[in-house]
C-alpha positions as CSV (number, residue, x, y, z in Angstrom):
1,X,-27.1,2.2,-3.7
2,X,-24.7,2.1,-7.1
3,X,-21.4,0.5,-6.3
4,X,-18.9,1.9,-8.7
5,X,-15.7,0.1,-10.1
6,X,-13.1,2.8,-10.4
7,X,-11.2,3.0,-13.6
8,X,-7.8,1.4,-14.8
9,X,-4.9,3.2,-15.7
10,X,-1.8,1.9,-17.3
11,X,0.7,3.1,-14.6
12,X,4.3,4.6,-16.3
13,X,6.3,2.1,-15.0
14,X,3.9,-0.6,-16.6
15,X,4.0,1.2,-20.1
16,X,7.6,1.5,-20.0
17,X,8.2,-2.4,-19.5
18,X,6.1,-3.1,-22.6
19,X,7.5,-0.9,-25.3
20,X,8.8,-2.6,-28.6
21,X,10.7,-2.0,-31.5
22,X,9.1,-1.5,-34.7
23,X,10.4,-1.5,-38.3
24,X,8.8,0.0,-41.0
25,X,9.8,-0.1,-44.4
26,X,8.4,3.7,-46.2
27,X,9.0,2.4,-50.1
28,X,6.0,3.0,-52.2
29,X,4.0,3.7,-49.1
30,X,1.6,7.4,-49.5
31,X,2.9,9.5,-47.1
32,X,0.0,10.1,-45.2
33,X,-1.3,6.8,-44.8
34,X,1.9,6.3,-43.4
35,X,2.5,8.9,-41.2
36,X,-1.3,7.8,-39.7
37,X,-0.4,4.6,-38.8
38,X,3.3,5.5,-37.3
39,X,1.4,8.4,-35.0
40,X,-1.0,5.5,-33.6
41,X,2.0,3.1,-32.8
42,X,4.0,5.9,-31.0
43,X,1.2,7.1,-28.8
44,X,0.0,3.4,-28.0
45,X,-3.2,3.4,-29.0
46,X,-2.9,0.2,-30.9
47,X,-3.0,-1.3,-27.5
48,X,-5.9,-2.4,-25.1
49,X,-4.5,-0.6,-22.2
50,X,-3.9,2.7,-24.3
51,X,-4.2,5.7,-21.5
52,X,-4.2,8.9,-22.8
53,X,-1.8,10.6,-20.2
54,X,0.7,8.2,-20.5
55,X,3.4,7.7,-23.2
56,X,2.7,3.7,-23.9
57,X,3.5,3.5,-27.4
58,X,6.0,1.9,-29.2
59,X,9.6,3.0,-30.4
60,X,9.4,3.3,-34.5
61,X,12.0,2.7,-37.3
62,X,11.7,4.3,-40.4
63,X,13.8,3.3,-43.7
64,X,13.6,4.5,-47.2
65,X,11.6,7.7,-46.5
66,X,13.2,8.9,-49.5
67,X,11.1,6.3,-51.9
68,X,7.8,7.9,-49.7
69,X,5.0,8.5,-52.5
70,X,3.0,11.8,-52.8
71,X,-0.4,11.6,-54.7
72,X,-1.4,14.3,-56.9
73,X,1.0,17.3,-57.8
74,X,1.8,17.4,-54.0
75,X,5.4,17.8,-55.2
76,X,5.2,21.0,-56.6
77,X,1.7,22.5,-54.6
78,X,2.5,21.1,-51.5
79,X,4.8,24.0,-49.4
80,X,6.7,23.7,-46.1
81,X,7.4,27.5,-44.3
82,X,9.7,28.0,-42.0
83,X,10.3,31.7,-40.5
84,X,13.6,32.7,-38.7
85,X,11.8,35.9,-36.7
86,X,13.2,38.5,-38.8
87,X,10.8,40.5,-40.8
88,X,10.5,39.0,-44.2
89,X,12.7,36.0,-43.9
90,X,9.9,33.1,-44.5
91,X,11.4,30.4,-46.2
92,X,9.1,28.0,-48.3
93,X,10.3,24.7,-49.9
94,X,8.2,22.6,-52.2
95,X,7.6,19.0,-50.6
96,X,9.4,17.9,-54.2
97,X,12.6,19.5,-53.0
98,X,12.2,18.9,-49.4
99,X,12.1,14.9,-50.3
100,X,15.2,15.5,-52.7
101,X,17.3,16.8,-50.3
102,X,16.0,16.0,-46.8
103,X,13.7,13.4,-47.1
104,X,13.1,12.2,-43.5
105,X,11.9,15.7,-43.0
106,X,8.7,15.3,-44.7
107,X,7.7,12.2,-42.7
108,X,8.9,14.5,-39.9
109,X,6.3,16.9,-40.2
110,X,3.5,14.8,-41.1
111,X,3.5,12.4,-38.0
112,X,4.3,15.6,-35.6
113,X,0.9,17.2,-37.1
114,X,-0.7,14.2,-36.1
115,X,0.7,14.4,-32.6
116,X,-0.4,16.4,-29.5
117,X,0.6,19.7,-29.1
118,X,2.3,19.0,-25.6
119,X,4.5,17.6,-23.4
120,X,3.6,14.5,-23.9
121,X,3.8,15.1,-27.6
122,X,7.1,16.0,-27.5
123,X,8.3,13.0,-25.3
124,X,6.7,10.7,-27.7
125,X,8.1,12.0,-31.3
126,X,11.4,11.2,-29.8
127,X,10.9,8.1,-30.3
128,X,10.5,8.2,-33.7
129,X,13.6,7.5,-36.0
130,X,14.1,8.2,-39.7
131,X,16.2,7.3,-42.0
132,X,16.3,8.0,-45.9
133,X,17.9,4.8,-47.0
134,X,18.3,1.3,-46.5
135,X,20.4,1.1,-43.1
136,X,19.4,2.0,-39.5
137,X,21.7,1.8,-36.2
138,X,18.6,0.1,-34.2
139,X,19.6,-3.8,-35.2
140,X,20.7,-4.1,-31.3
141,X,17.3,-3.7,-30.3
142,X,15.6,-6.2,-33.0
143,X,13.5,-4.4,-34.3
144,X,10.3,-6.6,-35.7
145,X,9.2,-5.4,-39.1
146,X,5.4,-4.2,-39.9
147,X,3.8,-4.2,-43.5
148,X,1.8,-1.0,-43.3
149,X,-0.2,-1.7,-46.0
C-alpha cells in the first residue's frame, strides 16, 4: 500500500505576512526584460513557497520609467490601440509618443500582458506602482532596491 504525503499550500494569511517592498530603478533598462522580471516578483514566483492560487508576491516600485529603453524602431512600429465602443473611434499611439507623454503607461501594459487574465491578475497588478521620474511616495514602507540587470 502507497502512503501519500499530501501537498503544501502557502495559506493567504501566510503570504500576506511575507510581502516586501521592492525598488526598482527602470533607467536604461529594455522594457521587456524589465517588465519580465517585475511580473515574476508580483505573482511570487521568485519564492519557494510560490502557489499559484494565491497572490504571494511582492509589492513593486517603479522609478524613471520615462528613461525605459526600446530596441529596434519600436518607437515608431510599436502601436498601442485603444477603442471607446463607437464605430470607428480606435485610437492608436506610437510607443515613441506614449513614453513622451505618459511614460508609466508603457511599463503598464507590458507587465499586465505578462499577467493572468483574472481575478487574481487583477488583485496582483495593484500592486504595482509607477512613476516617470525620480521620486516615489513609498519611502514609509522602505522599500529595498533591486538591480535588475
Amino acid at each position: 500500500m502507497r502512503m501519500y504525503r499530501p501537498t503544501k499550500f502557502l495559506s493567504k494569511e501566510k503570504a500576506a505576512e511575507e510581502k516586501r517592498w521592492v525598488l526598482i530603478d527602470a533607467e536604461s533598462q529594455t522594457l521587456g526584460r524589465l517588465a519580465t522580471r517585475v511580473a515574476t516578483l508580483l505573482r511570487g514566483k521568485h519564492r519557494s513557497d510560490w502557489t499559484p492560487h494565491v497572490d504571494c508576491g511582492d509589492f513593486v516600485v517603479i522609478v524613471n520609467a520615462g528613461k525605459v529603453i526600446l530596441t529596434g524602431n519600436k518607437d515608431a512600429q510599436k502601436k498601442y490601440f485603444r477603442h471607446s465602443g463607437y464605430p470607428g473611434h480606435m485610437k492608436e499611439v506610437t510607443a515613441g509618443r506614449m513614453l513622451e507623454t505618459h511614460p508609466e503607461r508603457v511599463l503598464e501594459n507590458a507587465v499586465r500582458g505578462m499577467l493572468p487574465k483574472n481575478k487574481l491578475g487583477r488583485a496582483v497588478f495593484k500592486k504595482l506602482k509607477i512613476y516617470a521620474g525620480e521620486s516615489h511616495p513609498h519611502e514609509a514602507q522602505k522599500p529595498e532596491v533591486i538591480s535588475v540587470s
